[in-house]
PDB file of N, H, CA, C and O in Angstrom:
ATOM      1  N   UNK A   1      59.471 -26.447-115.383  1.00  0.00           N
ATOM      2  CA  UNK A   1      59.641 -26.916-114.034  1.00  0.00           C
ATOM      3  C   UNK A   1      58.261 -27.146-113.414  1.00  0.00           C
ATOM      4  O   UNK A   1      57.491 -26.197-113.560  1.00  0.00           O
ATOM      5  N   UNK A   2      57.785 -28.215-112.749  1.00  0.00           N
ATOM      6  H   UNK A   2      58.410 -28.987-112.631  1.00  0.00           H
ATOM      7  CA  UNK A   2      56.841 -28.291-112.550  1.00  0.00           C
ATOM      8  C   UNK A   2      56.187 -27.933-110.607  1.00  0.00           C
ATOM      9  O   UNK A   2      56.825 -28.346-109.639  1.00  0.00           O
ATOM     10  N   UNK A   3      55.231 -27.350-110.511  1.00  0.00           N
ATOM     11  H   UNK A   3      54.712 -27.015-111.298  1.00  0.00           H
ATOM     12  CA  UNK A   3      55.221 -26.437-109.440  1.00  0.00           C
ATOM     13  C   UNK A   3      54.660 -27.858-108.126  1.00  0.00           C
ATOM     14  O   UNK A   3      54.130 -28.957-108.290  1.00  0.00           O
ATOM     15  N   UNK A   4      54.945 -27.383-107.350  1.00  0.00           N
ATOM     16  H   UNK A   4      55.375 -26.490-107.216  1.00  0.00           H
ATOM     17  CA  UNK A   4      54.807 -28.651-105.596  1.00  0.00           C
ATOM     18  C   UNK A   4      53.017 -28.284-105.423  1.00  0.00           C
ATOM     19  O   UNK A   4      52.474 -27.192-105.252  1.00  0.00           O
ATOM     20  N   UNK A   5      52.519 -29.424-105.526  1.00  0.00           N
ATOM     21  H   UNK A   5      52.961 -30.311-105.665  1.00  0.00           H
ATOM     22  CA  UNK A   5      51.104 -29.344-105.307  1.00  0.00           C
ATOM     23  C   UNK A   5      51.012 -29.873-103.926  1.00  0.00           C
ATOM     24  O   UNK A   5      51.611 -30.923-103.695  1.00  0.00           O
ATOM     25  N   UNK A   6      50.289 -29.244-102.886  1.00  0.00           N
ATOM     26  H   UNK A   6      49.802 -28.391-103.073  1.00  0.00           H
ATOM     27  CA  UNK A   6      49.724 -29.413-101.257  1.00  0.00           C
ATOM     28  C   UNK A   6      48.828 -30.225-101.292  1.00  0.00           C
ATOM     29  O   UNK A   6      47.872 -30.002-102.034  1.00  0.00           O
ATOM     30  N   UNK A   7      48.875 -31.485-100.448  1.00  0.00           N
ATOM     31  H   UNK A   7      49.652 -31.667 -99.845  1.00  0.00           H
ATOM     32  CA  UNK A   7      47.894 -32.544-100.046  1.00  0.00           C
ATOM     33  C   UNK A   7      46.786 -31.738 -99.439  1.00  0.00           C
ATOM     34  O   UNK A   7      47.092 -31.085 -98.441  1.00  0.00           O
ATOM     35  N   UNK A   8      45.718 -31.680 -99.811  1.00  0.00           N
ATOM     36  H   UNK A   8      45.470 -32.211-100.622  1.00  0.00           H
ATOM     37  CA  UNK A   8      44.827 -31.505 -99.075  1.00  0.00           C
ATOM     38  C   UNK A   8      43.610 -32.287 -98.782  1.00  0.00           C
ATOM     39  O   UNK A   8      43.579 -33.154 -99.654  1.00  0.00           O
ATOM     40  N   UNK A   9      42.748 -32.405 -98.121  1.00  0.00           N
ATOM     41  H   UNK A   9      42.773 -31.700 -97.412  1.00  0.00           H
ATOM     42  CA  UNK A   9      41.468 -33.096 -97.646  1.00  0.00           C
ATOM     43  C   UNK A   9      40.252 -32.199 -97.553  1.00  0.00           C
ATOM     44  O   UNK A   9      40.020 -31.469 -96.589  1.00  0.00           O
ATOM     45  N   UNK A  10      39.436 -32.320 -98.715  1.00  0.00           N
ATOM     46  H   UNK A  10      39.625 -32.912 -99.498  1.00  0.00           H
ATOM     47  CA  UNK A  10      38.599 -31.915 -98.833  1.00  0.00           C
ATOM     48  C   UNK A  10      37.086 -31.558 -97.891  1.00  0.00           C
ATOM     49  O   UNK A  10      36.426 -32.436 -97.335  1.00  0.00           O
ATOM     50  N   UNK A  11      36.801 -30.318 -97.878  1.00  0.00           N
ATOM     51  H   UNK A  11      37.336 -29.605 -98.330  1.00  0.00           H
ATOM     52  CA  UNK A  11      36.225 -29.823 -96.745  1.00  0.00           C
ATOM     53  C   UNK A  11      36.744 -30.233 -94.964  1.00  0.00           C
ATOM     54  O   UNK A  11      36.103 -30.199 -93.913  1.00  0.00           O
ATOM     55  N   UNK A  12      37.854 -30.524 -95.200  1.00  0.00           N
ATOM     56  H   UNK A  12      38.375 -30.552 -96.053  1.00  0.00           H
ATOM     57  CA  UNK A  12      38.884 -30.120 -93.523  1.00  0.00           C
ATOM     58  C   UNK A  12      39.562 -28.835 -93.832  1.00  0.00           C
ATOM     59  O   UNK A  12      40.256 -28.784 -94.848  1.00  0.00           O
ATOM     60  N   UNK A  13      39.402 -27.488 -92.849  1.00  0.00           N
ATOM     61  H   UNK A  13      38.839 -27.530 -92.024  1.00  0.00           H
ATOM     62  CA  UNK A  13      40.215 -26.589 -92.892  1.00  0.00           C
ATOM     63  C   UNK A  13      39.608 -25.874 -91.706  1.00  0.00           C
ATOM     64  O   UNK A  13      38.471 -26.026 -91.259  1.00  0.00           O
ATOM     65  N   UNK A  14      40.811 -24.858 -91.161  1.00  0.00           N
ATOM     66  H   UNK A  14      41.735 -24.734 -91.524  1.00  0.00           H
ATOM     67  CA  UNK A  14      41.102 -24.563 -89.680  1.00  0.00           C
ATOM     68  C   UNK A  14      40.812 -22.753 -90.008  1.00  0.00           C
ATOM     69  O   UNK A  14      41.351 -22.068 -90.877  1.00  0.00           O
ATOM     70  N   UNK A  15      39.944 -22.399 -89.140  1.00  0.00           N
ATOM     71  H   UNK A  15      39.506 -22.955 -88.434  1.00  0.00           H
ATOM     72  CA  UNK A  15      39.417 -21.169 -88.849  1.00  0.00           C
ATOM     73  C   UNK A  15      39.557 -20.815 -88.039  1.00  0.00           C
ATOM     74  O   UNK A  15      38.787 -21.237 -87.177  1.00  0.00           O
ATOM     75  N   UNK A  16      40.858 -19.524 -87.474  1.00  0.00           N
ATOM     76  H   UNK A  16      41.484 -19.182 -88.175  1.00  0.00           H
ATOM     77  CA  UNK A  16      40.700 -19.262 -86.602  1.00  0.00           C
ATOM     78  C   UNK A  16      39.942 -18.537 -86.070  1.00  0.00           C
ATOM     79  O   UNK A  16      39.897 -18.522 -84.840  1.00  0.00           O
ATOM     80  N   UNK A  17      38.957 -17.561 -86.980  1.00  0.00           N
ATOM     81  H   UNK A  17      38.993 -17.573 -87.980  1.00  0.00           H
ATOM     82  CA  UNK A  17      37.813 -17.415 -86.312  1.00  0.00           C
ATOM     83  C   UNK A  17      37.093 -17.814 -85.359  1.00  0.00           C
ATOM     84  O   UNK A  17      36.829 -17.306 -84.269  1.00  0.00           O
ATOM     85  N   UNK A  18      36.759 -18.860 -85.893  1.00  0.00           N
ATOM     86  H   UNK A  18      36.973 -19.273 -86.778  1.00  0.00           H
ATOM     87  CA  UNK A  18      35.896 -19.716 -85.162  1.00  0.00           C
ATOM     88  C   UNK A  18      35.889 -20.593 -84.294  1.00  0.00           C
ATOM     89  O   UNK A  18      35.037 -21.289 -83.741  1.00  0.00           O
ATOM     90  N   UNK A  19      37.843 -20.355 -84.216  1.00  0.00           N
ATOM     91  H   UNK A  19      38.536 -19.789 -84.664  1.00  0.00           H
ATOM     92  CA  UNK A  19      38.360 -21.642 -82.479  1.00  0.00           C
ATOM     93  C   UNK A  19      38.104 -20.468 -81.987  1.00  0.00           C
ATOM     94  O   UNK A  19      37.374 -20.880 -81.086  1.00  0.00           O
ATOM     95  N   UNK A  20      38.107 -19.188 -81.822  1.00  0.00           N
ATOM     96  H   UNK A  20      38.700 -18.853 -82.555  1.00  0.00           H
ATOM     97  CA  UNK A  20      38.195 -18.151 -81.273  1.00  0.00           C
ATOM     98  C   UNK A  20      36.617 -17.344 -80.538  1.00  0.00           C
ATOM     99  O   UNK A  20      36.398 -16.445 -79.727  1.00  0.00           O
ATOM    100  N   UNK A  21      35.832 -18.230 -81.330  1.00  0.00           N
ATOM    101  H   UNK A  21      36.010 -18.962 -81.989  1.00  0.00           H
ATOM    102  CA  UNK A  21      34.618 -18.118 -80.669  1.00  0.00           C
ATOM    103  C   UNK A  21      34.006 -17.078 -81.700  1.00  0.00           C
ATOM    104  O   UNK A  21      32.789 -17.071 -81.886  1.00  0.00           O
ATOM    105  N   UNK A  22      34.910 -16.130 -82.425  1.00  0.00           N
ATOM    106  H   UNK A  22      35.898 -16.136 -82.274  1.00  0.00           H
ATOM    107  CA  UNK A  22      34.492 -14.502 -83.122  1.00  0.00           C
ATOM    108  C   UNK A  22      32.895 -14.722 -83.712  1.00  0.00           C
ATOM    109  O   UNK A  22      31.878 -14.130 -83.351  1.00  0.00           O
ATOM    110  N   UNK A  23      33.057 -15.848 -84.807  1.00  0.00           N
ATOM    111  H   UNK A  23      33.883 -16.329 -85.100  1.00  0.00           H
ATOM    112  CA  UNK A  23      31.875 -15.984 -86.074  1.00  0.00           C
ATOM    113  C   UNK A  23      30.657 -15.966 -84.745  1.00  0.00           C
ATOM    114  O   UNK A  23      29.943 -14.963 -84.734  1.00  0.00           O
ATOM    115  N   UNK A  24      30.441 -16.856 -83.818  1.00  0.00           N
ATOM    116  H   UNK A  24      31.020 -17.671 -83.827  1.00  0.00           H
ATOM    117  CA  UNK A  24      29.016 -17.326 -83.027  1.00  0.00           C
ATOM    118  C   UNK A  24      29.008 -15.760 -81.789  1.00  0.00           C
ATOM    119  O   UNK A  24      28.063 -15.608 -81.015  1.00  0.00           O
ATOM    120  N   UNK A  25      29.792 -15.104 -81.817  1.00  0.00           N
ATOM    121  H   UNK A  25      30.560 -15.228 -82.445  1.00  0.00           H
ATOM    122  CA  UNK A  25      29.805 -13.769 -81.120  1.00  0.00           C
ATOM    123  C   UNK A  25      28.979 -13.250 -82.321  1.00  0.00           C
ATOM    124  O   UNK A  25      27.752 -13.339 -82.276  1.00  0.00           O
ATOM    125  N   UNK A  26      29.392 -12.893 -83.033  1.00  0.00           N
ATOM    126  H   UNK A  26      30.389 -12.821 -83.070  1.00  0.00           H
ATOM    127  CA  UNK A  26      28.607 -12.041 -84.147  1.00  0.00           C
ATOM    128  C   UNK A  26      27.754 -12.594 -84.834  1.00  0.00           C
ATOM    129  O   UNK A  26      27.310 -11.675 -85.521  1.00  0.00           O
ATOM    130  N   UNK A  27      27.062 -13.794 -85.187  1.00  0.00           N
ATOM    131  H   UNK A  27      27.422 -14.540 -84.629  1.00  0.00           H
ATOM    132  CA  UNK A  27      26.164 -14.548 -85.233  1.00  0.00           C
ATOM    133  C   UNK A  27      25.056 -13.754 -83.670  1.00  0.00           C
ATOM    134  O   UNK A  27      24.298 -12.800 -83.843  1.00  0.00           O
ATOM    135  N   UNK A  28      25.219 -14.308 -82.575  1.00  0.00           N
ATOM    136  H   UNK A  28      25.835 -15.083 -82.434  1.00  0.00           H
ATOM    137  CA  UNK A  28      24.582 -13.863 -81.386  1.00  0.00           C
ATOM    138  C   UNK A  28      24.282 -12.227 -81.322  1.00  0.00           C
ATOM    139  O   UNK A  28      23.289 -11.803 -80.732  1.00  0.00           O
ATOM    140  N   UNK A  29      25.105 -11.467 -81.896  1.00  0.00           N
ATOM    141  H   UNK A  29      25.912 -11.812 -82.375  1.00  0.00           H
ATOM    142  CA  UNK A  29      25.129  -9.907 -81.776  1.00  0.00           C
ATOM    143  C   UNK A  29      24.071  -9.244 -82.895  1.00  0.00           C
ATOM    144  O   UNK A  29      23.722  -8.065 -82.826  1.00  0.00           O
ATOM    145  N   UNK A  30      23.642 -10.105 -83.865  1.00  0.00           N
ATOM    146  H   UNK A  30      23.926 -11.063 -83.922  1.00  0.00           H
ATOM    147  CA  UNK A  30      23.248 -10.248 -85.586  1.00  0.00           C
ATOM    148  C   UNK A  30      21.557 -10.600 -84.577  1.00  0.00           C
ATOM    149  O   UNK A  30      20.832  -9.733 -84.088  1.00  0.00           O
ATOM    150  N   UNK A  31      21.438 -11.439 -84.550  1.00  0.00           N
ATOM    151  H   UNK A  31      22.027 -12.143 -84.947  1.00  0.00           H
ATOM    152  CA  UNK A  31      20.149 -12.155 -84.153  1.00  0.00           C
ATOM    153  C   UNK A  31      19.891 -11.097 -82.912  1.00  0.00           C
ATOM    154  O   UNK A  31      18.866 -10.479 -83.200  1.00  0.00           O
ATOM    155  N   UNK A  32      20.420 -10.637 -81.631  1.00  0.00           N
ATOM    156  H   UNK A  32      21.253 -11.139 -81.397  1.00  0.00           H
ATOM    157  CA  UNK A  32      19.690 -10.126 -80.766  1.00  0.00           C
ATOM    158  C   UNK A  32      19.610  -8.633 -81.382  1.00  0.00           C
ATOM    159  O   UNK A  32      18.559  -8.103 -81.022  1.00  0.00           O
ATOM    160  N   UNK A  33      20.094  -8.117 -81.885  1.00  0.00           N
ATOM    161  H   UNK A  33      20.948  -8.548 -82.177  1.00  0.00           H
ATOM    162  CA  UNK A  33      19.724  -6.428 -82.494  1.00  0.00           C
ATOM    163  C   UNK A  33      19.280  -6.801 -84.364  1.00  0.00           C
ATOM    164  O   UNK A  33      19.439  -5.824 -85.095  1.00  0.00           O
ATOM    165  N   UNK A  34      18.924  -7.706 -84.850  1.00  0.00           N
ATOM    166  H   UNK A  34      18.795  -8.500 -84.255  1.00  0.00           H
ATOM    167  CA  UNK A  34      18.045  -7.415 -85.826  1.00  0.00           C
ATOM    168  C   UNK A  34      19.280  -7.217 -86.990  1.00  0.00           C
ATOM    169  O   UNK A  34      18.940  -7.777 -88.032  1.00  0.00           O
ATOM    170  N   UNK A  35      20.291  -6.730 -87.068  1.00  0.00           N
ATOM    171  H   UNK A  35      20.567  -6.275 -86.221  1.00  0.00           H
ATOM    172  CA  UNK A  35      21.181  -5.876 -87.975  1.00  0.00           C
ATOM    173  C   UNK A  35      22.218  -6.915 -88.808  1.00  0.00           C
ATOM    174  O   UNK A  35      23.187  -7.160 -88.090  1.00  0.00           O
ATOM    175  N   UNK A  36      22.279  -7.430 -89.794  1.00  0.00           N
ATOM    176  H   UNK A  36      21.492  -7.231 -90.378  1.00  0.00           H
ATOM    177  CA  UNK A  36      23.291  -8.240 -90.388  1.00  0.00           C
ATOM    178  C   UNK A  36      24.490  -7.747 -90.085  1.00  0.00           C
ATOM    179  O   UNK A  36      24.527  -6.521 -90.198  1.00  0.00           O
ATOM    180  N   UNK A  37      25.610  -8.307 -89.697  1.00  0.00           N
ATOM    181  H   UNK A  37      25.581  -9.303 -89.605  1.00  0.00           H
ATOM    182  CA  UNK A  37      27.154  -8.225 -89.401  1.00  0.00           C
ATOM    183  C   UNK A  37      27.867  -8.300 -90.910  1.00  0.00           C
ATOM    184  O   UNK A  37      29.051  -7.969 -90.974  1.00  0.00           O
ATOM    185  N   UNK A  38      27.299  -8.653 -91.917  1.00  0.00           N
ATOM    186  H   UNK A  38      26.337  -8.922 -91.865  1.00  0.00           H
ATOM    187  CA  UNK A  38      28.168  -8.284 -93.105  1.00  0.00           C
ATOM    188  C   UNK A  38      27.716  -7.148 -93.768  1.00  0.00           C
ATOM    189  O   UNK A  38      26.811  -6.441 -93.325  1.00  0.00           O
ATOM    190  N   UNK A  39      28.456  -6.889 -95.075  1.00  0.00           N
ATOM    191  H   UNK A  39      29.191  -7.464 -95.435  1.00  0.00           H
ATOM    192  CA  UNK A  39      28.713  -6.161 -95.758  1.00  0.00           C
ATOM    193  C   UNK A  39      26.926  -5.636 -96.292  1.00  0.00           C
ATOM    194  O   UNK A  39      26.096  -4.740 -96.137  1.00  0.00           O
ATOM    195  N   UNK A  40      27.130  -6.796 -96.909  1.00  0.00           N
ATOM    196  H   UNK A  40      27.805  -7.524 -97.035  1.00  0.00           H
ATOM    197  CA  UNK A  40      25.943  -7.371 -97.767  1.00  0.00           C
ATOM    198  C   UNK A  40      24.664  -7.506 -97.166  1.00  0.00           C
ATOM    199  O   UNK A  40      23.753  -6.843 -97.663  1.00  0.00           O
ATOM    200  N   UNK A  41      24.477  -8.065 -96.421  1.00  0.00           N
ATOM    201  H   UNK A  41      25.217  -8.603 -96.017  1.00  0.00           H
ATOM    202  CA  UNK A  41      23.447  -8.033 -95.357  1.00  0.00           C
ATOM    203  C   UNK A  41      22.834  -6.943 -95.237  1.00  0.00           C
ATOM    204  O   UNK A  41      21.652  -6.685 -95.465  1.00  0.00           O
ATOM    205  N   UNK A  42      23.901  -6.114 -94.768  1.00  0.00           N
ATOM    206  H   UNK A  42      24.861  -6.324 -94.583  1.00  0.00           H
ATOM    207  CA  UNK A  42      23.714  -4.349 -94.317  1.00  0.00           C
ATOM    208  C   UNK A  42      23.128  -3.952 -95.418  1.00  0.00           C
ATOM    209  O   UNK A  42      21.912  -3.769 -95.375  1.00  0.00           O
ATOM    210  N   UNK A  43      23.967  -3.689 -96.852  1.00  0.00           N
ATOM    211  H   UNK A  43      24.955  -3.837 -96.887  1.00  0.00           H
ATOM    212  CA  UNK A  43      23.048  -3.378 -97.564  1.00  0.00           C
ATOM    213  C   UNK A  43      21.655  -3.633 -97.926  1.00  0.00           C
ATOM    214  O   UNK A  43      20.754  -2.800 -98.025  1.00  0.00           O
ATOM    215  N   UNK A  44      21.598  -4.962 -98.119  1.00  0.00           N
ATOM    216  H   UNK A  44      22.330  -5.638 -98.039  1.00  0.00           H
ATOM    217  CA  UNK A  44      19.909  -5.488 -98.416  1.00  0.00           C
ATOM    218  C   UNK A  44      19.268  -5.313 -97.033  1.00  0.00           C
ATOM    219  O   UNK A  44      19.561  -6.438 -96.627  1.00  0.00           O
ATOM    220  N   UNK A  45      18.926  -5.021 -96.490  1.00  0.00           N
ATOM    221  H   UNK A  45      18.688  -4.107 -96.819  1.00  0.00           H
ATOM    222  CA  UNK A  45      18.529  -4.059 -95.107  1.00  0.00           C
ATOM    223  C   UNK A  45      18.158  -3.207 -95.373  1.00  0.00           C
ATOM    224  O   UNK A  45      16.954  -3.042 -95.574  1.00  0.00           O
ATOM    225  N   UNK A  46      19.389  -1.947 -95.532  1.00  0.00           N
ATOM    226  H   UNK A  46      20.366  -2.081 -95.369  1.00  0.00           H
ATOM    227  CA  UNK A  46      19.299  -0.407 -95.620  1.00  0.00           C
ATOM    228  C   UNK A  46      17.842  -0.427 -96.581  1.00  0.00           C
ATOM    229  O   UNK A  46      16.738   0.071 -96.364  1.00  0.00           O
ATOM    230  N   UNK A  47      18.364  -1.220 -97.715  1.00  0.00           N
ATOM    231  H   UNK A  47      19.262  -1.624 -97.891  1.00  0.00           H
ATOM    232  CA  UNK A  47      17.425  -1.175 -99.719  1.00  0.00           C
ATOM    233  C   UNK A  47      15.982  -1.445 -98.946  1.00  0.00           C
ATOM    234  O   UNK A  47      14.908  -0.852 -98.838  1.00  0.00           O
ATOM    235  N   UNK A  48      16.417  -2.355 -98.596  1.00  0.00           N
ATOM    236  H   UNK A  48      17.289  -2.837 -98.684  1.00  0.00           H
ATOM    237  CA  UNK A  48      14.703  -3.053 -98.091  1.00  0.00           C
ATOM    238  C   UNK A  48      13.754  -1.805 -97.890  1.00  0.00           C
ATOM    239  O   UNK A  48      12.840  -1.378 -98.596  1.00  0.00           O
ATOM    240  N   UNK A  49      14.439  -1.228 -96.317  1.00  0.00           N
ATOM    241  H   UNK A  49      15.181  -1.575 -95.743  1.00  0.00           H
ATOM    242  CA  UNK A  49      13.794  -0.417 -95.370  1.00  0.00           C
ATOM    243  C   UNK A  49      13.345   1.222 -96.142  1.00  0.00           C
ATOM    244  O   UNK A  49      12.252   1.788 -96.141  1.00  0.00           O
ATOM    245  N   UNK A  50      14.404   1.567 -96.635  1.00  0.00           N
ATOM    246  H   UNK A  50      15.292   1.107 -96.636  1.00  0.00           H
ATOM    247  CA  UNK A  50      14.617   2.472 -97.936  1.00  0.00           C
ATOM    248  C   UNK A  50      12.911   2.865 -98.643  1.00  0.00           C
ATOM    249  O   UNK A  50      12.040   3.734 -98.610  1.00  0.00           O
ATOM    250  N   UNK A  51      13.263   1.409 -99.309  1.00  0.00           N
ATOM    251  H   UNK A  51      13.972   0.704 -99.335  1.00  0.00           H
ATOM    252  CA  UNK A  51      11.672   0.938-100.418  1.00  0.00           C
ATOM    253  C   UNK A  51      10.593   0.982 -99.892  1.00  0.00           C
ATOM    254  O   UNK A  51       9.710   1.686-100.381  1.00  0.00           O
ATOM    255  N   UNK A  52      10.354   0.139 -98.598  1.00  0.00           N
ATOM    256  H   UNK A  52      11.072  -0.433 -98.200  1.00  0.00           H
ATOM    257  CA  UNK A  52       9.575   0.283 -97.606  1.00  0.00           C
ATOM    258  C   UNK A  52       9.050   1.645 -97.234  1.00  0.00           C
ATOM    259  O   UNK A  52       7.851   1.887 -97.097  1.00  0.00           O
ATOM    260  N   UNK A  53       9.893   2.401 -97.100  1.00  0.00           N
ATOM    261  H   UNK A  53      10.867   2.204 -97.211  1.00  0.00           H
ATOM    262  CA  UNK A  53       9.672   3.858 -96.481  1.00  0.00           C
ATOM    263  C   UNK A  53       9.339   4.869 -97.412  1.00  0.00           C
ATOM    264  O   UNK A  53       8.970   5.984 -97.044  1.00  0.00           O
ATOM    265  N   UNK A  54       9.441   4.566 -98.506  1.00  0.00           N
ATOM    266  H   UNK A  54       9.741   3.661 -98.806  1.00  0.00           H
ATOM    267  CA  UNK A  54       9.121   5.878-100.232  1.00  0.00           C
ATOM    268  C   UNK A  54       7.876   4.969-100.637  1.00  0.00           C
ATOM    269  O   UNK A  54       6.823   5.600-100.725  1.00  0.00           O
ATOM    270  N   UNK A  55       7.786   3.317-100.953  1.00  0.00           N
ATOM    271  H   UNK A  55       8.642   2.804-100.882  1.00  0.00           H
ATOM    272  CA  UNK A  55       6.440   3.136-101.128  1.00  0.00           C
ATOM    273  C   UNK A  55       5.496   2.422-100.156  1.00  0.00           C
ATOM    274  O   UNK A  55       4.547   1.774-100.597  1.00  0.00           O
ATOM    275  N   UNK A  56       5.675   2.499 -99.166  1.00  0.00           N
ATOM    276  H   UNK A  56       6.446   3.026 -98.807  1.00  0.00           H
ATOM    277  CA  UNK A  56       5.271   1.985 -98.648  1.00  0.00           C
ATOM    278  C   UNK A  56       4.851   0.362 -98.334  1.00  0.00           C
ATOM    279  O   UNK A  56       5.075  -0.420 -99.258  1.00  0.00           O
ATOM    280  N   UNK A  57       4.166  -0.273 -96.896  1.00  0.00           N
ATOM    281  H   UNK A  57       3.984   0.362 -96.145  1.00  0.00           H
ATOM    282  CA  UNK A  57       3.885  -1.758 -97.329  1.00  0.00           C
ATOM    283  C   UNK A  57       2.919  -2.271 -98.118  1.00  0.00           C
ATOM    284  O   UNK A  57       1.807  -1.750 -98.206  1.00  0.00           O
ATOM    285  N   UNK A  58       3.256  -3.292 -98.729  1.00  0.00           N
ATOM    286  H   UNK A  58       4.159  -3.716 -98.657  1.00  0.00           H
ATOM    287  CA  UNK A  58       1.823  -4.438 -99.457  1.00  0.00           C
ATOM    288  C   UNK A  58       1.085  -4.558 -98.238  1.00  0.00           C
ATOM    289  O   UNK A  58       1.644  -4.529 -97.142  1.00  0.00           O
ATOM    290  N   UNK A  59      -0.406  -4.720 -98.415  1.00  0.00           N
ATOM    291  H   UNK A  59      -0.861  -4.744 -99.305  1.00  0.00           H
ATOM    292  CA  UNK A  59      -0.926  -5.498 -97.109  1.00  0.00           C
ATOM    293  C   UNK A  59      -1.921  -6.395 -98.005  1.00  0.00           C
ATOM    294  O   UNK A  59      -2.635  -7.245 -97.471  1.00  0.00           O
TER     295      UNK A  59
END
């Protein structure tokens, strides 16, 4: 039986995130305190600062 494939249009798709304003709130919240809003971000941060702080900076 063969399965119903969805028309779609490539790179058009609806975020409600982002009618919602959320992503450029946390974008704006990210940039004025310094701190990445993801996961990932956060981590390579923490690592950075971490490394930074046991060996200290290059100058």
């Amino acid at each position: 039986m063969a399965t119903k494939k969805k028309f779609r249009i490539p790179g058009l798709t609806f975020s409600w995130k982002r009618a919602l304003g959320i992503t450029r709130l946390k974008q704006a919240i990210a940039r004025k305190t310094g701190i990445p809003t993801t996961r990932q971000g956060r981590q390579r941060k923490l690592e950075r600062t971490l490394f930074k702080a046991i060996f200290g900076k290059k100058k």
